[in-house]
Backbone as JSON, one array per atom type, in Angstrom:
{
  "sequence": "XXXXXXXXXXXXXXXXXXXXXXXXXXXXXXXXXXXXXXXXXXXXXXXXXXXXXXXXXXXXXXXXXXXXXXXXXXXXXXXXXXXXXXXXXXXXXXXXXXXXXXXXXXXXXXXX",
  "N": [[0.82, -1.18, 0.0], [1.76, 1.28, 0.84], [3.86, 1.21, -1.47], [1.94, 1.86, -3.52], [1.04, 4.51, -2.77], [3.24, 6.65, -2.49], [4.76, 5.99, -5.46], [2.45, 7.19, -6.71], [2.39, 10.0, -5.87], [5.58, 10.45, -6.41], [6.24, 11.1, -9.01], [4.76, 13.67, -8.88], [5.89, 15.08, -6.84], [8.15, 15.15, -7.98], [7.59, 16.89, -10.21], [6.6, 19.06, -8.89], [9.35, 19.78, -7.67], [10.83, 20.64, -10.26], [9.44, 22.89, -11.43], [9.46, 24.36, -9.52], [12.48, 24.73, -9.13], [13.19, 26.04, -11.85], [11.46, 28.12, -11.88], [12.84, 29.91, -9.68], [14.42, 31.38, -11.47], [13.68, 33.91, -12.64], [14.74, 35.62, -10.64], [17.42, 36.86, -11.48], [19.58, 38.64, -11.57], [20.76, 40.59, -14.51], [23.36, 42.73, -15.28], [23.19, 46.15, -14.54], [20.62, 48.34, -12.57], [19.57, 51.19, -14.54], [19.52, 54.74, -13.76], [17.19, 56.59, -12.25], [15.32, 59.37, -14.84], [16.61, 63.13, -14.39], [14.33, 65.1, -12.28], [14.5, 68.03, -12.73], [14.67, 69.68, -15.72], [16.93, 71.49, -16.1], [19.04, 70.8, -15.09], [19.11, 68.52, -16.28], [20.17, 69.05, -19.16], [22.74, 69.92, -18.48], [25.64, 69.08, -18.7], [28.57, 67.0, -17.17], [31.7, 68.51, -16.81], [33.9, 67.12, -19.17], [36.56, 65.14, -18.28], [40.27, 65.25, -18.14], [42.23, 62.12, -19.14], [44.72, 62.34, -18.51], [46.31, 64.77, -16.51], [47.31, 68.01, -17.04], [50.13, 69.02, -17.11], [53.76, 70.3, -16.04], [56.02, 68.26, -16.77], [58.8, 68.4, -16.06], [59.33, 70.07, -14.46], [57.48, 69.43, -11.93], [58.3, 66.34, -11.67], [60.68, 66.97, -10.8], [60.37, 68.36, -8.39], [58.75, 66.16, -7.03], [61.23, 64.63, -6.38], [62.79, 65.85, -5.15], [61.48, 66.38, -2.64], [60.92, 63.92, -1.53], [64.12, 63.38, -1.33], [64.43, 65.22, 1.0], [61.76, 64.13, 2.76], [63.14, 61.84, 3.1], [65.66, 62.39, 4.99], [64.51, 63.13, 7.36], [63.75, 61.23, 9.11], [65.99, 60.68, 10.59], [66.65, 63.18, 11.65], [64.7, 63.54, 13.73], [65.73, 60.99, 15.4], [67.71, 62.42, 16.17], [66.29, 64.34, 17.97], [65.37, 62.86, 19.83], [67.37, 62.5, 21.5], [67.61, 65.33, 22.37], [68.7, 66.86, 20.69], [67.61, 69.53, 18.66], [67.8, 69.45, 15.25], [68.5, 72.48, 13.02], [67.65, 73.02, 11.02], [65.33, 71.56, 10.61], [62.59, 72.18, 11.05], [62.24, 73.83, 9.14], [62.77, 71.58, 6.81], [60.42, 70.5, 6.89], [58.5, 72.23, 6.67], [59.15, 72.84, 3.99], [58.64, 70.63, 2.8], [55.82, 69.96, 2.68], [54.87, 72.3, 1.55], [56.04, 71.47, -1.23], [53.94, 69.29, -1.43], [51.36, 70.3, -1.4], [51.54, 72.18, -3.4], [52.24, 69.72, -5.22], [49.98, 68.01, -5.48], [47.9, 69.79, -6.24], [48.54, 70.44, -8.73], [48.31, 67.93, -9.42], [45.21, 67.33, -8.55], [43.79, 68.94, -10.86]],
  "CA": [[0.0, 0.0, 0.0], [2.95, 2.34, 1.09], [4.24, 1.86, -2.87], [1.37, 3.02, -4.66], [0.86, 6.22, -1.87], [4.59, 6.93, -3.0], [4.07, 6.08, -6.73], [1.05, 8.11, -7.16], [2.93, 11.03, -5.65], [6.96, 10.78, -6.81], [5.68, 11.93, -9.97], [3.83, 15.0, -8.39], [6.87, 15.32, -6.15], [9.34, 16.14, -9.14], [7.3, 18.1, -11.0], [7.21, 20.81, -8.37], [10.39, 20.52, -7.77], [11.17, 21.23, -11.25], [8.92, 24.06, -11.34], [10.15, 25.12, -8.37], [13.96, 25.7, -9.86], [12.88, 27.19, -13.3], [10.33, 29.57, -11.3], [13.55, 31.02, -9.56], [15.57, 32.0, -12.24], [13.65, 34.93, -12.85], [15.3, 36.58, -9.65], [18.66, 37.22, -11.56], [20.52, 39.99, -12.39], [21.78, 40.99, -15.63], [23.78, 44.25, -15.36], [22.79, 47.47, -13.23], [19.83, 49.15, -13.28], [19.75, 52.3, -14.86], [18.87, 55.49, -12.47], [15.74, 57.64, -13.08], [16.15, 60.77, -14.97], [16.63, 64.23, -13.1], [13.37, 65.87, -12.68], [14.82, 69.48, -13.23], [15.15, 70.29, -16.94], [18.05, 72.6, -16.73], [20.37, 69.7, -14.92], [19.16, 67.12, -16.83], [20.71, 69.48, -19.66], [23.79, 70.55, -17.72], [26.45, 67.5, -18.27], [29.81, 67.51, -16.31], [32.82, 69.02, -18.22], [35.12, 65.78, -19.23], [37.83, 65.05, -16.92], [41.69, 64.46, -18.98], [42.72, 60.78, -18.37], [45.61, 62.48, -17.46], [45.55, 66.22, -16.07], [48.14, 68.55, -17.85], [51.03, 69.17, -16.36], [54.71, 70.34, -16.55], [56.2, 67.16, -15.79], [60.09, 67.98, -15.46], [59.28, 70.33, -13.18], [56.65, 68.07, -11.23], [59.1, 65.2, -11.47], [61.83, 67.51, -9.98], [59.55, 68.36, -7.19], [58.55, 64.93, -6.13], [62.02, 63.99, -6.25], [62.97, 67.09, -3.92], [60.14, 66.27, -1.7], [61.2, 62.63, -1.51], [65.05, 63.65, -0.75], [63.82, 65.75, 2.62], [61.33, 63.06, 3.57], [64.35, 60.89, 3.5], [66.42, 63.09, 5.75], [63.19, 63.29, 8.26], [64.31, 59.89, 10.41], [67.26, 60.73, 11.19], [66.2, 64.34, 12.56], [63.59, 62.57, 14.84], [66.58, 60.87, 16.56], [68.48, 63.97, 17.11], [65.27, 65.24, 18.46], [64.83, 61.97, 21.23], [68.54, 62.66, 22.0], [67.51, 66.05, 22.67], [68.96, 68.03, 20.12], [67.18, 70.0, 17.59], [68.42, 70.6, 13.86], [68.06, 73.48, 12.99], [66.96, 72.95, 9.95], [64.21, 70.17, 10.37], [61.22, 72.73, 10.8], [62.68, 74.23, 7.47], [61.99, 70.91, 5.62], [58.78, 69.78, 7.37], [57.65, 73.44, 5.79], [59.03, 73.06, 2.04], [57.98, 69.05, 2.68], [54.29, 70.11, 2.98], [54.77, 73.29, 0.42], [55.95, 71.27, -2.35], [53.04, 68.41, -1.23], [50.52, 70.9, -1.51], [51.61, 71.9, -4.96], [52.16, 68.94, -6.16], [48.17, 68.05, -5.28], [47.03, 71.28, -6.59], [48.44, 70.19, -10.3], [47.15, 66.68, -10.0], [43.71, 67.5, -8.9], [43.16, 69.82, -11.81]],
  "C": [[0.87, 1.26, 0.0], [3.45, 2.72, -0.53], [3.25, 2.41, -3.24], [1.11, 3.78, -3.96], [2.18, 6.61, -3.26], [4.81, 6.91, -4.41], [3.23, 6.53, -7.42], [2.25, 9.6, -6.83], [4.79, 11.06, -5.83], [6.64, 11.86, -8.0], [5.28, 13.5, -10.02], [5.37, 15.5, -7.65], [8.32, 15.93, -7.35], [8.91, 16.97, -9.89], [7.07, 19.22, -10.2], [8.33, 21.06, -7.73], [11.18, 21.38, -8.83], [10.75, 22.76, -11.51], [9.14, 25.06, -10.25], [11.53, 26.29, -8.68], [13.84, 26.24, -11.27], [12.23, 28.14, -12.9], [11.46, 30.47, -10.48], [14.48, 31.42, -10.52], [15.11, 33.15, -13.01], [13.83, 36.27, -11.57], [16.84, 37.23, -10.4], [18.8, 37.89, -12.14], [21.08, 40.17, -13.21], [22.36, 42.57, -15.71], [22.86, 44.99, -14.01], [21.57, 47.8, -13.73], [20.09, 50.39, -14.02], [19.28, 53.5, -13.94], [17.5, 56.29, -13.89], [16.51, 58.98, -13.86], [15.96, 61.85, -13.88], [14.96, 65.1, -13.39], [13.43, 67.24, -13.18], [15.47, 69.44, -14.5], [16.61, 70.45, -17.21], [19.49, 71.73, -16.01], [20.01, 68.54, -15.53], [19.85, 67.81, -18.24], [21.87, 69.66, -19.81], [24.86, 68.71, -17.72], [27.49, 67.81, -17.89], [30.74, 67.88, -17.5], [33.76, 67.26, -17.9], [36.19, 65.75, -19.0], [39.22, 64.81, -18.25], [41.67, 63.37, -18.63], [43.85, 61.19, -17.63], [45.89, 64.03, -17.04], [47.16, 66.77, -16.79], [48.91, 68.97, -16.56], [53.0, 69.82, -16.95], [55.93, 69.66, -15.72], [57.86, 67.23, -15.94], [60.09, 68.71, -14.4], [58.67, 70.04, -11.88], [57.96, 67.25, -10.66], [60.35, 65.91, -10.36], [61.4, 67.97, -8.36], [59.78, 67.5, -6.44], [60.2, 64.54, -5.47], [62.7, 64.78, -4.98], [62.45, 66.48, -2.65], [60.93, 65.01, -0.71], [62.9, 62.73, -0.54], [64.81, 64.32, 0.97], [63.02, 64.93, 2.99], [62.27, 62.23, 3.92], [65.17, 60.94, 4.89], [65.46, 63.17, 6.91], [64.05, 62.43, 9.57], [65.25, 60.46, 11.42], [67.02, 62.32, 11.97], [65.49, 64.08, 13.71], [64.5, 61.86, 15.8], [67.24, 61.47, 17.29], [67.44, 64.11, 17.93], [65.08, 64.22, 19.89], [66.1, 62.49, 22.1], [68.56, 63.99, 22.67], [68.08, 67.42, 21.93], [68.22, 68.32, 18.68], [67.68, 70.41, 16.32], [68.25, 71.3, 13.71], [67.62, 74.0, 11.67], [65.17, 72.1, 9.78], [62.97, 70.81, 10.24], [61.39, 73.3, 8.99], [62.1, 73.0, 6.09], [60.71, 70.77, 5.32], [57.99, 70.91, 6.42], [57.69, 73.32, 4.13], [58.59, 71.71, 1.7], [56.1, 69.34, 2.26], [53.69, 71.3, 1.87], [54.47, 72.63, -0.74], [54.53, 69.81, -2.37], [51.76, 69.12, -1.95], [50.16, 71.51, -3.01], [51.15, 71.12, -5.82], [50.39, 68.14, -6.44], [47.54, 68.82, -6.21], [47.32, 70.78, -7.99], [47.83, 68.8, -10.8], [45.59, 66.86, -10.21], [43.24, 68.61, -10.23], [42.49, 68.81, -12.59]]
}
């Protein structure tokens, strides 16, 4: 008696599983959505100005910068030990200032 219960219903038993896993495969994602448009006219008009890939520059004097920059960060350490030892260079505020000058620069021509 137990087979035909079970035999009447295997049958029934795979077909909603089947229907089961073909009924989720309309959860999946292809790509992004897209966003809404802007409700205001005059920015849905308004498009950003186009960025360079690479921002203009005048790169020996850049390059000579960094490399500057780079030389006084170098020299940094070793001021920092004078300084535990108790003596001050008397230069070291001098770099930390043209360290952070030419930083600030060199920023200012990237972000353009």
């Amino acid at each position: 008696m137990r087979r035909k219960i079970l035999g009447r219903l295997g049958p029934g038993i795979l077909l909603i599983a089947i229907m089961l896993t073909i009924g989720s495969g309309g959860q999946v994602r292809r790509g992004y959505p897209t966003p809404p448009t802007p409700s205001d006219r005059e920015e849905a008009q308004k498009s950003p100005e186009p960025r360079l890939p690479f921002p203009r520059m005048e790169g020996v004097a850049l390059e000579r910068e960094a490399k500057e920059m780079a030389a006084l960060a170098a020299t940094i350490p070793g001021d920092i030990e004078q300084m535990k030892k108790g003596l001050l260079p008397s230069d070291a505020l001098d770099k930390l200032k043209r360290i952070e000058k030419l930083s600030k620069h060199l920023r200012g021509q990237i972000h353009r």
